[in-house]
N, C-alpha and C positions, 0 to 999 in steps of 0.2 A: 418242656413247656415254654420256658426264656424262649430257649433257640427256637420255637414256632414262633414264638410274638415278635422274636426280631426279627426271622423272613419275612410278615405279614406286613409289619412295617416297613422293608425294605420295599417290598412287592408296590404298599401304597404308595411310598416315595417317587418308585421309580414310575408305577401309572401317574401320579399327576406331574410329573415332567414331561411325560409324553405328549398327555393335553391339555398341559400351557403350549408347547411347541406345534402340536395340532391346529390352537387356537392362533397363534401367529403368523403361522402358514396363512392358514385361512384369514383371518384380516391382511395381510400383504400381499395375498391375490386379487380380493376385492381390492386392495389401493392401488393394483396395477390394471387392475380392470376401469373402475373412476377415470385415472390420467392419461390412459394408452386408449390414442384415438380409433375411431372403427374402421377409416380409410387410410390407404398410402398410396402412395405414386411410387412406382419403382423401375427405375430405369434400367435396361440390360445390362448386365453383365455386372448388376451390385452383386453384395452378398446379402444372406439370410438376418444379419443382425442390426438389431438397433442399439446403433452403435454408442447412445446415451446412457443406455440403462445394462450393466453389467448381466450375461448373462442369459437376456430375454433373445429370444430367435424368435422368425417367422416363417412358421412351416407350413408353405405349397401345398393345398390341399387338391391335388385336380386326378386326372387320369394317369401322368407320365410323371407327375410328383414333381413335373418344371413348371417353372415361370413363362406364359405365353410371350410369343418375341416378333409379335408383329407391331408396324407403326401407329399411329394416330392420327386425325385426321382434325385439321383445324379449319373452322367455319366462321369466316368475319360476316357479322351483321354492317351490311352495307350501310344503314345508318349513321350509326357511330364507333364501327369498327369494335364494339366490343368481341371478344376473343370466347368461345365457347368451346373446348377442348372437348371432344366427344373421342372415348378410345373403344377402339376397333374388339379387342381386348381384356377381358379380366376376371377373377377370378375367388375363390374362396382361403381363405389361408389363418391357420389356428396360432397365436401366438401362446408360445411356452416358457415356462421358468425355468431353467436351468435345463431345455431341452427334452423335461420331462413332462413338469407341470402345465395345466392346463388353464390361462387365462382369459380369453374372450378370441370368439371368432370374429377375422374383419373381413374387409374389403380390400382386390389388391389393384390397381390399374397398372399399366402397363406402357409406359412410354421411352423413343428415343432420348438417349442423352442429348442435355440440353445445352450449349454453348453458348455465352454472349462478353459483351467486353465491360470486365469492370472500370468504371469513373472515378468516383471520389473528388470531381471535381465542383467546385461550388456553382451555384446557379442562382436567378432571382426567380421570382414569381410573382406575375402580376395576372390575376383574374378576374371575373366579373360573375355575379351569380345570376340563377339562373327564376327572374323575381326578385324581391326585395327581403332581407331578414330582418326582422324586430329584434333590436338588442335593446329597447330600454322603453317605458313608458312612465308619462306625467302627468298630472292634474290640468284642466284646461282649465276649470277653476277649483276653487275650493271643494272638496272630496269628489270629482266628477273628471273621469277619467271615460272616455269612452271606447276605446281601445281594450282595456281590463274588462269595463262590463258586456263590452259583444262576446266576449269569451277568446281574447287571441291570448296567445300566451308567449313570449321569450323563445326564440329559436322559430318560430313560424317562418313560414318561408308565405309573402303573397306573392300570387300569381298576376293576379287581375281586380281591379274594384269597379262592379255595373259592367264588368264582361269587357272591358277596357287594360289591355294588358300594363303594367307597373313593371317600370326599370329601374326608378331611381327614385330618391326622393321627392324633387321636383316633382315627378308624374304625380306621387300621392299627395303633396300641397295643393297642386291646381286640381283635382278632385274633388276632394275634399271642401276646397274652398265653393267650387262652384255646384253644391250640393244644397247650396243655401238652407242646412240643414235637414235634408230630406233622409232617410234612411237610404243606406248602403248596402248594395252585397260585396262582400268581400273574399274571395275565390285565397283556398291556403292550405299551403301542402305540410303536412307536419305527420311525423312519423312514418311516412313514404304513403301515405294517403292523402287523399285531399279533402275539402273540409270547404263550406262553406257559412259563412257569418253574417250578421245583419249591425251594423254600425251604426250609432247614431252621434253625427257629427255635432261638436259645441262650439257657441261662437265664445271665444277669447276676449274678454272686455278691455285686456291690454292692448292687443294686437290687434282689435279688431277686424277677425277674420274667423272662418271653422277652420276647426281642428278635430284629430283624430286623438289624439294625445299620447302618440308613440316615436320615438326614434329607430330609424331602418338603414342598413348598410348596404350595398349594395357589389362593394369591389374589397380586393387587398391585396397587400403586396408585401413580400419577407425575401429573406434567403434561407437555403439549403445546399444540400449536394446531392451531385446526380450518381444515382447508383450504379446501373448497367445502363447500356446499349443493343441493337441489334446490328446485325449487318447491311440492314434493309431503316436501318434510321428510328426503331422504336427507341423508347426508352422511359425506363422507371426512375423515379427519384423520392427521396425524405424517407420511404415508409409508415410512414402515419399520414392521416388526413391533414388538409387544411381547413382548421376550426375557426370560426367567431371569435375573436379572443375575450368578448364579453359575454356572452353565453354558454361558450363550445362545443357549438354544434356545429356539424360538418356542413362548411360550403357548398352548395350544388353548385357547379358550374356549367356557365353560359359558353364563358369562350376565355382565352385566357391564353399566355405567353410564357415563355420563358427568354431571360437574359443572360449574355453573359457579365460576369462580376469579378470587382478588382478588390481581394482581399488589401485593406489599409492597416489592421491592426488586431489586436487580442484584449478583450478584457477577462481577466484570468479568474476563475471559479475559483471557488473555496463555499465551505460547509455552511450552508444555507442562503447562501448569491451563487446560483449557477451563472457561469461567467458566457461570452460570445466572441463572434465572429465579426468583427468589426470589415463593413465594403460599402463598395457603392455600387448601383450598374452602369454595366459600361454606356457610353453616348452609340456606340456601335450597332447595328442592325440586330433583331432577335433572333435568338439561335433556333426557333422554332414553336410549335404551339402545343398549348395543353386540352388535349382530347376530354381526361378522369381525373375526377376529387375524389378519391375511394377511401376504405379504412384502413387498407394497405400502402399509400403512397399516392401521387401524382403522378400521372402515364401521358403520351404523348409522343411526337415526329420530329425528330431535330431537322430542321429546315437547311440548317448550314452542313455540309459532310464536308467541311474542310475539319471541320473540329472531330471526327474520324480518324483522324491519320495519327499516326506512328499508336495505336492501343492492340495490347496482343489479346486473344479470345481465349477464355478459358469455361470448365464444364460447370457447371451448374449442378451442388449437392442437393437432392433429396434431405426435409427431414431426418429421416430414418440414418444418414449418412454422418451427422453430425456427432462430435465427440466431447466429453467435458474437458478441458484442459488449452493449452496454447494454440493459439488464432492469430492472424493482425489483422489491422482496417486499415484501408486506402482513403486517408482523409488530406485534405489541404489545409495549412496553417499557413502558411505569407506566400510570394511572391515567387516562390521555386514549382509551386504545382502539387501536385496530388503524392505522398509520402506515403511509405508501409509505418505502421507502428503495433509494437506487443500489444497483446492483449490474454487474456484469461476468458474461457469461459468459465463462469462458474457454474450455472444449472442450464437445465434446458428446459422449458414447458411444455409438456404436448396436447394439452387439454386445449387449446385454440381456443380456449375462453374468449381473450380479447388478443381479437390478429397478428396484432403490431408491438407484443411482447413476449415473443416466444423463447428467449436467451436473458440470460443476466451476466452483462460482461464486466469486466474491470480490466483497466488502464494500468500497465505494468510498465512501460514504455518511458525510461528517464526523460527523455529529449521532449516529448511529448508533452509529460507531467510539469517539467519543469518552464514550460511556453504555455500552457493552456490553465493547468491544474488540475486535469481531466477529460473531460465530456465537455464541451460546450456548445451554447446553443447555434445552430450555421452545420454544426456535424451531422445531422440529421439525415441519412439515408448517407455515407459513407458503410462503403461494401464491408464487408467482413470475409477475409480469404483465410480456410483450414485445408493443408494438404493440398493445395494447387486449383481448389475447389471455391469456389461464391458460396457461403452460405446463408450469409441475408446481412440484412444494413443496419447499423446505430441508431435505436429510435428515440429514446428517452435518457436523460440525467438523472439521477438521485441527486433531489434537491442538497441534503445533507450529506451525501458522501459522491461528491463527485467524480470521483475515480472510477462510479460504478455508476454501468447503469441498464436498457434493456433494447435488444437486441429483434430485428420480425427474421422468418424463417426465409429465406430465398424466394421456394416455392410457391410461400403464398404472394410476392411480388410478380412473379413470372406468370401468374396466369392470367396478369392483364394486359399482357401485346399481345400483337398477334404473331402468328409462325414463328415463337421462339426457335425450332431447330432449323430454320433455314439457313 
């Protein structure tokens, strides 16, 4: 009778080991289903894994059990040259655990390897938007704000007031003024809609004049570094947008330039002062113009291809191709040029939550650390090369551990030129 009680209990033991381990499977399916995105881009002659996540492969589901191996086909909208990647090609493909397990079906596309020439070298930027943005609104008198009560809010973008286009400040003062307090319409893009308002201007008893009772910017101007180039003069840079620095909201752009820039000095980071990149721009001609203000970077035609010569081209990783562990980035710190320096990946993000942080790197690099302290702010779109390969650019510092900070995917830079593989 013992020895039955104690098989029964062994029997019980050993079933609920099986499903707690049942149950962990299964929650670690579903957490690779959540983070494992539903598309990929895959270039000829990759292989089947993602090279991030130990383990997981992507299994070609079609007729021949291969990977389709025709080109793609790129279509610039004459307008503004935005780049719409339409592939010829693609397909269904189950991704698995350990080659067995079954974790979500995705999407596969299908494109040539992509080639362009890593940068790393710094740039300015000077833009102008596209309308005016409110970054701040005041009383015109005592509690009477007209601005707040038409309903504009902080990051608005205006277009036009009374169907009257607005560039600058100026334009909304002499409106404004000569409104002699009559009701406004006020034309405004927010949220990638547009919106219209009805304003009622105050006269100012100090200034005697109307008012709107907002402050609007209209231009700005920073440094960065330029990420890649093309053959053909494209080029990406920063990897994140350029924001409001009172708002933060992303820029639309009118028209806009890039410079070249004479690094003068470091102010070195430490744990809660991210530190920078001290320059000026040069008095010299612009290297060229800015096309896009995107969530991914600043894109655009370098006007100079003298600034082309002596750079060697290399491929362009997928995603899917990246690995956790040792990288460098091609960044510029003084007066010698564009430098390799260590670096770590630490994770990789693939949920593309937010674009322009798909890596978390850290700074391994003595020479590096011991000039900058880390990350600093001017490093901004410096390439990141693993294996001979681009895998995307430095986007953000960790204000308090500057050593570390985060990283965009290649890919998602690349897809705003055009004819990357030419």
């Amino acid at each position: 009778m013992k020895l039955k009680l104690k098989l029964k209990n062994k029997i019980k033991i050993i079933a609920s080991i099986i499903n707690i381990n049942i149950l962990v499977i299964m929650f670690y399916l579903v957490y690779l289903n959540l983070i494992l995105p539903d598309n990929y881009n895959y270039t000829k002659g990759s292989d089947n894994y993602i090279n991030g996540m130990k383990n997981i492969t992507i299994n070609i589901d079609n007729i021949n059990n291969e990977l389709p191996t025709s080109n793609f086909n790129v279509n610039i909208d004459n307008n503004d040259e935005t780049l719409a990647y339409k592939y010829d090609d693609s397909c269904q493909a189950l991704i698995k655990a350990y080659n067995i397990l079954p974790i979500k079906q995705v999407d596969i596309n299908t494109i040539e390897p992509i080639k362009v020439y890593p940068c790393g070298q710094p740039f300015g930027i000077k833009m102008f938007t596209k309308g005016v943005m409110v970054v701040g609104m005041g009383e015109v008198e005592k509690g009477i704000t007209p601005s707040k009560d038409a309903g504009l809010k902080l990051g608005d973008m205006i277009l036009s007031i009374d169907d009257i286009p607005v560039y600058s400040n100026q334009d909304i003062v002499d409106i404004i003024n000569k409104s002699n307090g009559k009701d406004v319409l006020i034309k405004v893009s927010r949220n990638n809609s547009e919106h219209i308002f009805k304003l009622t201007p105050r006269r100012s008893s100090i200034q005697n004049a109307y008012k709107a009772g907002m402050w609007v910017r209209n231009s700005t101007a920073g440094i960065g570094t330029l990420t890649f180039f093309t053959d053909n003069g494209y080029f990406g840079g920063l990897g994140h947008p350029v924001c409001d620095i009172d708002t933060g909201e992303i820029m639309p752009l009118l028209s806009g330039e890039i410079i070249n820039v004479e690094i003068s000095g470091i102010n070195k980071g430490k744990s809660g002062f991210p530190g920078e990149l001290k320059g000026s721009f040069s008095d010299e001609e612009n290297m060229g113009l800015l096309t896009k203000n995107t969530s991914t970077g600043v894109f655009g035609k370098i006007t100079n291809l003298e600034f082309l010569n002596n750079k060697k081209k290399i491929p362009v990783a997928m995603m899917k191709d990246i690995k956790e562990g040792p990288a460098k980035i091609l960044a510029t710190i003084d007066e010698k040029g564009p430098e390799y320096f260590d670096i770590i990946i630490d994770k990789i993000n693939y949920n593309n939550i937010n674009p322009c942080k798909n890596m978390i790197i850290k700074i391994i690099d003595k020479k590096l650390i011991n000039k900058t302290g880390g990350i600093v702010q001017g490093m901004s779109g410096s390439p990141i090369i693993q294996n001979g390969r681009m895998i995307g650019a430095v986007t953000h510092v960790f204000v308090n551990q500057p050593l570390k900070g985060y990283g965009i995917f290649a890919e998602n830079m690349i897809k705003n030129i055009p004819q990357t593989n030419k």
